[in-house]
DSSP file (Angstrom, degrees, kcal/mol; ACC not computed):
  #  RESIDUE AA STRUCTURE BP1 BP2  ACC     N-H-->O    O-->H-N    N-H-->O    O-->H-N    TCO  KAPPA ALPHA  PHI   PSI    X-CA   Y-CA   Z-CA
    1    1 A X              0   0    0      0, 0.0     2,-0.5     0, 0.0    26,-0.0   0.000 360.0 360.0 360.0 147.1   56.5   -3.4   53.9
    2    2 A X        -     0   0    0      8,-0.0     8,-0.5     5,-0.0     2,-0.3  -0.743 360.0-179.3 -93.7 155.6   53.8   -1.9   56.1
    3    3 A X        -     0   0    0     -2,-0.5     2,-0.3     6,-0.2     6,-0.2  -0.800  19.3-145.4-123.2 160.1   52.2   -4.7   58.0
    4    4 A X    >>  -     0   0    0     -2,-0.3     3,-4.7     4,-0.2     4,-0.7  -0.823  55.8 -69.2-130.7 174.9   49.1   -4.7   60.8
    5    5 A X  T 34 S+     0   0    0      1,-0.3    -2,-0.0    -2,-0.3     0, 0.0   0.727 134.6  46.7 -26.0 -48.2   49.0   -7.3   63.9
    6    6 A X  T 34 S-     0   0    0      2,-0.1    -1,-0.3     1,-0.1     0, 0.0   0.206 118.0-103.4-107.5  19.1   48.3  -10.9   61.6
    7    7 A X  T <4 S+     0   0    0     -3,-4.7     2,-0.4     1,-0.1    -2,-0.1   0.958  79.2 130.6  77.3  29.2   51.6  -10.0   58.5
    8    8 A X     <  -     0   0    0     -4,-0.7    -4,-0.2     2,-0.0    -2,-0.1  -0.834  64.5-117.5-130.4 131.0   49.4   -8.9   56.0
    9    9 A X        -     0   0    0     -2,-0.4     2,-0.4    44,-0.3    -6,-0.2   0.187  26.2-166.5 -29.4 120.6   50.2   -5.3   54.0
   10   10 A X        -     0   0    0     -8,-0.5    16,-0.9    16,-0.2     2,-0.5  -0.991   4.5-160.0-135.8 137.3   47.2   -2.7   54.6
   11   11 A X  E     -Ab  25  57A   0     45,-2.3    47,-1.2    -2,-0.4    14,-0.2  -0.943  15.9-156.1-117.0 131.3   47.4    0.5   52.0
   12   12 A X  E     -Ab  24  58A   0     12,-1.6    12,-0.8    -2,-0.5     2,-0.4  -0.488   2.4-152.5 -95.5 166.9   45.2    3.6   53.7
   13   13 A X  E     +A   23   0A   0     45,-0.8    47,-0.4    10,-0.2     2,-0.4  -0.935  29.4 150.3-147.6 127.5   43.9    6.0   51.7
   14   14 A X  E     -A   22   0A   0      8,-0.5     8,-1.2    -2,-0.4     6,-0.1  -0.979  46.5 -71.1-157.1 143.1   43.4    9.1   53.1
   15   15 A X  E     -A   21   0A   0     -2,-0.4     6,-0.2     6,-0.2     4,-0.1  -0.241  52.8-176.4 -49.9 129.8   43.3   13.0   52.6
   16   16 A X        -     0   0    0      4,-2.4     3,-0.2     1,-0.5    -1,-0.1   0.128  32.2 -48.2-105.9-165.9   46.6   14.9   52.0
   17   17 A X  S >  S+     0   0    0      1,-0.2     3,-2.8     2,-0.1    -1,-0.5  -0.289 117.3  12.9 -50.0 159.2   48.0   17.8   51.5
   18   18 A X  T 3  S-     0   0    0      1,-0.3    -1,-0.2    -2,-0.0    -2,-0.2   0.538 132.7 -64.8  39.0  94.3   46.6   20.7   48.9
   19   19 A X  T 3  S+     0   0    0     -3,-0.2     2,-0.3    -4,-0.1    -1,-0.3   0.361  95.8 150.3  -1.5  57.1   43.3   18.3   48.9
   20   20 A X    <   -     0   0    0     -3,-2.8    -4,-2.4    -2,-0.1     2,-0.7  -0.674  51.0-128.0-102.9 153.1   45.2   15.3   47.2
   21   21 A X  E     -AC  15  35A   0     14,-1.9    14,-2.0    -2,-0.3     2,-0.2  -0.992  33.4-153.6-101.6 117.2   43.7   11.6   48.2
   22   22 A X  E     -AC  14  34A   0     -8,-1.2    -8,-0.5    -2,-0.7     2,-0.3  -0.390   9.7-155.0 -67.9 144.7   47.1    9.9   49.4
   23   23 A X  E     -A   13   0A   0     10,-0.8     9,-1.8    -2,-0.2    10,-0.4  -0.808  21.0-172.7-130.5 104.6   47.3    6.1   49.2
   24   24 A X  E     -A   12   0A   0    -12,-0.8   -12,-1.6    -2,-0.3     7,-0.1  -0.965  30.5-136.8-115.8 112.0   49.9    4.9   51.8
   25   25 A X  E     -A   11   0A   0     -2,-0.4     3,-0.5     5,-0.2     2,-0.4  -0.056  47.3-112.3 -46.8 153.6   51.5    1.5   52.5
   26   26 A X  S    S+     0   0    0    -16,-0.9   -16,-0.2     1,-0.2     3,-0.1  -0.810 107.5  45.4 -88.8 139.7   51.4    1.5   56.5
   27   27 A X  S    S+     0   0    0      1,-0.6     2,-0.3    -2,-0.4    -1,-0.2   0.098  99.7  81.4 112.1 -42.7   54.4    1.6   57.6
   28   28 A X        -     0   0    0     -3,-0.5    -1,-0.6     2,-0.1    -4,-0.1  -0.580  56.4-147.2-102.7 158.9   56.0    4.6   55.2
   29   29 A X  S    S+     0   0    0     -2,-0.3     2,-0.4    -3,-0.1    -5,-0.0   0.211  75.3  72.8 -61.7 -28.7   55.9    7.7   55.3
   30   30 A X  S    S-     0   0    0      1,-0.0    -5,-0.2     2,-0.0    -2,-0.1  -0.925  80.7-117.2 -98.8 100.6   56.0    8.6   51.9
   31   31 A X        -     0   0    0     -2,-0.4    -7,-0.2     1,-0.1     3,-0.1  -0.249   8.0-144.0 -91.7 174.3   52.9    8.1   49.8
   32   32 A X  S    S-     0   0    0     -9,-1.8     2,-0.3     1,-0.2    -8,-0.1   0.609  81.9  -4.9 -90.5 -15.5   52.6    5.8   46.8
   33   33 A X        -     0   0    0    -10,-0.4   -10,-0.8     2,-0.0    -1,-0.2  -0.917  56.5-145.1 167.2 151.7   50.6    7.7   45.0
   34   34 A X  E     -C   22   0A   0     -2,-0.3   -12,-0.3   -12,-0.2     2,-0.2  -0.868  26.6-163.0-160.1 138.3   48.3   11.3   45.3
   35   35 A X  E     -C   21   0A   0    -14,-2.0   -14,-1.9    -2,-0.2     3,-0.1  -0.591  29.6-136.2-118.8 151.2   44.5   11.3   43.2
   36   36 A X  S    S+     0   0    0    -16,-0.2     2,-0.2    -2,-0.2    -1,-0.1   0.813  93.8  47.1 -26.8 -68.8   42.5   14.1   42.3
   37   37 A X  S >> S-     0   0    0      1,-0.1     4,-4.3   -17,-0.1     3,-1.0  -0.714  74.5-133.6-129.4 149.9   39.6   12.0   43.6
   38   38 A X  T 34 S+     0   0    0      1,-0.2     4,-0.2    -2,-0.2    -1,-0.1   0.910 112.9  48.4 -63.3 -33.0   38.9   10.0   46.4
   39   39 A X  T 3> S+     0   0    0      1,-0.2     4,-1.0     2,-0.2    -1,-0.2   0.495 110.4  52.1 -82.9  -1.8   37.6    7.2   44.0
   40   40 A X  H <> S+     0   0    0     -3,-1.0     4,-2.5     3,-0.2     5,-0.3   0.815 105.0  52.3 -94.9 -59.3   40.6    7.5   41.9
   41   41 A X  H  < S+     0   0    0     -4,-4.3     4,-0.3     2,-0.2    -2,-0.2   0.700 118.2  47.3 -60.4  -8.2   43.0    7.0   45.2
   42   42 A X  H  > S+     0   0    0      2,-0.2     4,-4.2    -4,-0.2    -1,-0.2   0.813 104.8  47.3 -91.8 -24.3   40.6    3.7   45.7
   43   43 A X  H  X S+     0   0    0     -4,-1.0     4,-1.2     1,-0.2     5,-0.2   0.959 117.6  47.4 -69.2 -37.0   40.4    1.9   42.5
   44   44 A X  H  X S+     0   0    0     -4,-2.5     4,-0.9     1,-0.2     3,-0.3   0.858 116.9  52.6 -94.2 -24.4   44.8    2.5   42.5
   45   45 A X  H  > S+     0   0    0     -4,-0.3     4,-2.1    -5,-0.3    -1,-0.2   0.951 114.7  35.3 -35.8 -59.3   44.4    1.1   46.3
   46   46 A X  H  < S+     0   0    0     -4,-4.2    -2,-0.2     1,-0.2    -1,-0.2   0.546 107.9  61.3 -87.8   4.3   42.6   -1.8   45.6
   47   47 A X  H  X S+     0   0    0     -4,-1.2     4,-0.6    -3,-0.3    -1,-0.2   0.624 107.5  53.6 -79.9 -32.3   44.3   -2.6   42.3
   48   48 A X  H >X S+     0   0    0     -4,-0.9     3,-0.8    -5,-0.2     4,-0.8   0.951 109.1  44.6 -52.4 -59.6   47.5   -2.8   44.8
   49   49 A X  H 3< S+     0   0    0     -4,-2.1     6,-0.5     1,-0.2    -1,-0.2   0.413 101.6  68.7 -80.1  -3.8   45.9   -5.3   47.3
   50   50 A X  H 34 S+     0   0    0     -3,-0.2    -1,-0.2    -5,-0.1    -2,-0.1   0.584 105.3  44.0 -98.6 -19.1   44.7   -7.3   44.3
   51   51 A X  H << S+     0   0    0     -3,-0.8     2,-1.2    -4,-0.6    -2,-0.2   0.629 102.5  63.6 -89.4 -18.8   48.3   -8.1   43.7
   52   52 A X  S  < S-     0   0    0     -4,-0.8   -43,-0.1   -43,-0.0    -1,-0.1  -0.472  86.9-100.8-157.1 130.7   49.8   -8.9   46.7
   53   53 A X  S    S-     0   0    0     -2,-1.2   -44,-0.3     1,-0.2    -3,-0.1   0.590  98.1  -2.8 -11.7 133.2   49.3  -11.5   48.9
   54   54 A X  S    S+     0   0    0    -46,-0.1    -1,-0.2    -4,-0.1    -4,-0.1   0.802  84.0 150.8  80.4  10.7   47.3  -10.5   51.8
   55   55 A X        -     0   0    0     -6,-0.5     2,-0.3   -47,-0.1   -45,-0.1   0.195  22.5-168.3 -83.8-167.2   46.7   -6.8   51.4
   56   56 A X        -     0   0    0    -11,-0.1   -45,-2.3     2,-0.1     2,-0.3  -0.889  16.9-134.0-175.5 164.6   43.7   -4.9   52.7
   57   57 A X  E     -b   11   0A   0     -2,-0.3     7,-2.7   -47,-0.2     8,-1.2  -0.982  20.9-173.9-115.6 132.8   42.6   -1.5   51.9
   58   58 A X  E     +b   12   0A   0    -47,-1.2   -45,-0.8    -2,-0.3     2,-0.3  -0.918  10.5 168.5-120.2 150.3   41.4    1.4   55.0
   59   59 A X  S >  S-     0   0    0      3,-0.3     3,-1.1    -2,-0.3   -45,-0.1  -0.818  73.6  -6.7-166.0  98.9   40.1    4.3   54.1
   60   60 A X  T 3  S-     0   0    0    -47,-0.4     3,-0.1    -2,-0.3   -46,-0.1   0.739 131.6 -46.6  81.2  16.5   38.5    6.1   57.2
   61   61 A X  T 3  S+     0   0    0      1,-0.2     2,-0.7     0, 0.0    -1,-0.3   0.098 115.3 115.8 114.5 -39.6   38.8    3.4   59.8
   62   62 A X    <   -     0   0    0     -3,-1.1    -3,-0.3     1,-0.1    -1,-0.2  -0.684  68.0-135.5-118.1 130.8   37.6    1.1   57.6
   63   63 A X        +     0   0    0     -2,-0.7    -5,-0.2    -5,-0.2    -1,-0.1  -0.139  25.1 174.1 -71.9 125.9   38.6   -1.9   56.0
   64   64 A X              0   0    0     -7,-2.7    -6,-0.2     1,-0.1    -1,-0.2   0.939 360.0 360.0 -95.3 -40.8   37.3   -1.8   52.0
   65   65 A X              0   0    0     -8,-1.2    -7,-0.1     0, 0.0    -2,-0.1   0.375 360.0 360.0-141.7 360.0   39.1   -5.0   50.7
């Protein structure tokens, strides 16, 4: 799992390849997912973090949930 300093799972969402919105567990390499749309690569972020314990979302630096 990726983890940040305090154990808890942060999934980034961030611009990809061919202009794809990436959502990536920290930690992999490999993303979980690629969106059309940036707001499409957040709602399937934060629908991730809403499941499991401890999550967070970043997206530019900044933590969204």
């Amino acid at each position: 799992m990726g983890f940040d300093q305090k154990g808890s799972t942060v999934f980034k969402v961030s611009l990809g390849e061919n202009n794809k919105w990436n959502v990536n567990e920290t930690g992999f390499d490999k993303a979980l997912a690629s969106f059309d749309t940036e707001t499409d690569a957040h709602s399937y972020a934060q629908g991730l973090a809403r499941i499991k314990q401890n999550a967070t979302v970043e997206s530019g630096g900044k933590v969204l949930s």
